[in-house]
N, C-alpha and C positions, 0 to 999 in steps of 0.2 A: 618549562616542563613541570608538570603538577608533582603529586607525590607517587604517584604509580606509573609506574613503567610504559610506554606504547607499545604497541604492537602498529609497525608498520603495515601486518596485513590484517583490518578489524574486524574480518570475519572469524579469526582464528583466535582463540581460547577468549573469546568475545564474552561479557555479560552481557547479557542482552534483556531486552524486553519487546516482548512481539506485541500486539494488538490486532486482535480477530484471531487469534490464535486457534480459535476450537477448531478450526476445518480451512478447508481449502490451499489458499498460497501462504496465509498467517501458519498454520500447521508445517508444512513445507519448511519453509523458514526455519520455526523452530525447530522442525527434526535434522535440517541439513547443517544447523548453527550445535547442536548436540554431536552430531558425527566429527564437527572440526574440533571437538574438545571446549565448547563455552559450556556456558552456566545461564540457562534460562527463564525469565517469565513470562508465564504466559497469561496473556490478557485479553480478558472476553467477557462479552454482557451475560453468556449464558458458561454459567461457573462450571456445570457438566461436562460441559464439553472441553473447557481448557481442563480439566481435569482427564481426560480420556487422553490429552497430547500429552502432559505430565506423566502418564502412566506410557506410554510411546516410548517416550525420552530414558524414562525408568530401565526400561527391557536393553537397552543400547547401552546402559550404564551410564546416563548424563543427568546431571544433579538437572531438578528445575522444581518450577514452585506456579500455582496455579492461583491466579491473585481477578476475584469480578471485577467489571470497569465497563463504565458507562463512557466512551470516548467524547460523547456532545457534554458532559459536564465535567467542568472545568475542574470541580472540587475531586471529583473525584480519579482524575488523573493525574493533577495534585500530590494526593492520598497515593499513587499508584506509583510515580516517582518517587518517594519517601521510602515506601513500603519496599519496593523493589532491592534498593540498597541495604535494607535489615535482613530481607528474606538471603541475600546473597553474601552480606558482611564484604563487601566490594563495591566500590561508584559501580556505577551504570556506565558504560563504554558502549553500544549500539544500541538504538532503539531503532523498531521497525514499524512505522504509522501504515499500518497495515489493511486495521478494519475497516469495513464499508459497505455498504450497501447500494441494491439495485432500484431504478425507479426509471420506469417509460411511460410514453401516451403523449399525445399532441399535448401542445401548448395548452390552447384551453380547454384543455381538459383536466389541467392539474390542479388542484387546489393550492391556495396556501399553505393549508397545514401539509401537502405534500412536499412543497419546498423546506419548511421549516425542519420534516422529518429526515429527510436524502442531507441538506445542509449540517443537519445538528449530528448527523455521523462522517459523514465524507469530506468535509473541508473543516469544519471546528473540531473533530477528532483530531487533525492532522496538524491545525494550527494548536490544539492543545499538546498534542504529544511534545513539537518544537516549544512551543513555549516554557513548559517546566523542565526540558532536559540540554537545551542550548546551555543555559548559565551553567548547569552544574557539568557540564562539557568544558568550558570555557573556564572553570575553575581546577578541573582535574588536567588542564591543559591538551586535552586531542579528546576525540570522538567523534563517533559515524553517524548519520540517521539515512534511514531509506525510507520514504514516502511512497507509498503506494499510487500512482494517479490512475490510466486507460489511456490507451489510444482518441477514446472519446474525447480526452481532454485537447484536441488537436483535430480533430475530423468533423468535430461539429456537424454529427447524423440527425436526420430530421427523426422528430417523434422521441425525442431523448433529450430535451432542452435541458431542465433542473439536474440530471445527471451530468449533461455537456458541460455544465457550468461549476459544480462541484470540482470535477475533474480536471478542468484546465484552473484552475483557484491552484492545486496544490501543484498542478507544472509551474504556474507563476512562483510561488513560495519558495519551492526547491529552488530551480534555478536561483531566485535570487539569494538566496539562503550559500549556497554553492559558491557563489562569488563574496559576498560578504562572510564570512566564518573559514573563507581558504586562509587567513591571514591569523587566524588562531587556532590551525592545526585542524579543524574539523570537517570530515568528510561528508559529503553528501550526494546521492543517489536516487534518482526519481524515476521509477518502473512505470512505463506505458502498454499495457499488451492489447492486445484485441480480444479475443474470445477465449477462456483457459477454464475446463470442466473445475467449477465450483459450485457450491450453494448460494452464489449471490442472484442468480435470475429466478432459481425455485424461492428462496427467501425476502426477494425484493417485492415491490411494488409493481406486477407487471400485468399491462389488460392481457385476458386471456386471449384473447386473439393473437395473443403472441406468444402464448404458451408452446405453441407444434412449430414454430418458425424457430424458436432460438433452442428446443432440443434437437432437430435438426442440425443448424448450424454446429453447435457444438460437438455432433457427433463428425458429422464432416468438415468442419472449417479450424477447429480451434487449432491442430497444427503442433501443438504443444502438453506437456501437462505440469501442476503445478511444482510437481520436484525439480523440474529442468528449469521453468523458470528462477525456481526462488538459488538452485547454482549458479545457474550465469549473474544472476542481482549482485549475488552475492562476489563473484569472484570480478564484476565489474568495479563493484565499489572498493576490492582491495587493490585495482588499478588506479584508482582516484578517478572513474568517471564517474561524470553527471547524469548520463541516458543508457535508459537499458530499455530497448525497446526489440523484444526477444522473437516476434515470429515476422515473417517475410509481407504478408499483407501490411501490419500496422509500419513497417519497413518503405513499403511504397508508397501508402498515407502519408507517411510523415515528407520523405521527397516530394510528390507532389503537391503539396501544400509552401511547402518552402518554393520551388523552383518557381510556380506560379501559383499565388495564390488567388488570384482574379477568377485566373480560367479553372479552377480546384472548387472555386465557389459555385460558377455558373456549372459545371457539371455536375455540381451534387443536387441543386436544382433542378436541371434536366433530368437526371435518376427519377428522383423521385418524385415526377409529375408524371415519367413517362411509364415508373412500373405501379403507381399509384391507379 
């Protein structure tokens, strides 16, 4: 046991640090980790905005501190691990690899520098967030991390490759991350959802031709929104599970994929030649 206490459930009076905090399920997060009595940062490329959750947090009465961060540089998550523990005079006990970004379109159609962009937020944020905050987890002896992935990471939808592959990147990590660090007290949890009303399809990289197709979906398919996601994450990971895959669609993805993942292949093939 390190020098500070655990809390067997780490969602509750949690330090935390969130990433993509300004909006969506990073926001979520932070407001629902506020309501259980933690102490948070919140962390975002755009300073405004984690500033507008800060001021959220504020009205609730929960201490938090609004800190920029670039998650595709290393140095500067780094800086954000450090800072984190000054801004709160407490180690850090959860961290939420949260931020990320959207990017669709046929294969080639994507550039490299569009790989390099989707990569340098959504799998190197997540491997940065874990790399500077395992050890000092591992030294205060317990802590949580939740990973943000998609059901994408798992369903492997045609016209979404560089995203596909971003996302199943931090399902590998977690899980293995999950098995490795049960043995020095630390938890971990990897969110899969399918479709959750955010700014990451307006904010992404998306051809407009898919613009009227995914505010559609969202309005009828997501099923979910991002406060109910980020309670269940959260009250999963104070079970000590691994998966939280919160709405009924990504639910039957995920089964079919497991049960057979041959005939899960050729159907998604079939789909989409036959409504192509």
């Amino acid at each position: 046991m390190g020098l500070f206490s655990k809390n067997s459930k780490p969602s509750q009076q949690a330090y935390a640090v969130v990433t993509g905090a300004g909006s969506g399920i990073g926001q979520s997060f932070a407001l629902e980790l506020g309501k259980r009595g933690g102490t948070v940062v919140c962390a975002d490329i755009n300073l405004a905005a984690a500033e507008k959750t800060v001021a959220l947090l504020a009205e609730h009465g929960a201490k938090a501190y609004a800190v920029a961060c670039d998650v595709g540089q290393a140095e500067q998550v780094a800086a954000l691990a450090e800072q984190a523990e000054q801004l709160m005079q407490h180690p850090v006990t959860l961290v939420i690899n949260n931020a990320g970004v959207g990017l669709g379109g046929k294969f080639d159609e994507l550039s490299l520098e569009d790989w390099q962009w989707v990569t340098h937020v959504n799998l190197w944020g997540v491997i940065h967030g874990c790399h500077y905050f395992v050890p000092k987890f591992k030294k205060l002896g317990h802590g949580a991390i939740i990973n943000v992935a998609s059901a994408a990471g798992y369903t492997a939808a045609p016209e979404m490759t560089a995203y596909n592959v971003t996302k199943s990147g931090v399902l590998a990590l977690s899980e293995t991350l999950f098995a490795e660090l049960k043995k020095s007290d630390i938890k971990v949890n990897v969110l899969c959802p399918t479709l959750v009303p955010t700014n990451i399809i307006k904010n992404g990289r998306i051809p407009s031709r898919y613009s009227g197709l995914a505010d559609h979906a969202l309005m009828n398919f997501a099923m979910t929104t991002s406060e109910a996601v980020a309670k269940l994450t959260l009250n999963r990971l104070d079970k000590g599970k691994l998966y939280t895959i919160p709405q009924l669609d990504a639910k039957l993805f995920w089964l079919m994929k497991r049960v057979s993942p041959n005939l899960y292949t050729k159907f998604l093939g079939f789909s989409y030649s036959f409504f192509k």
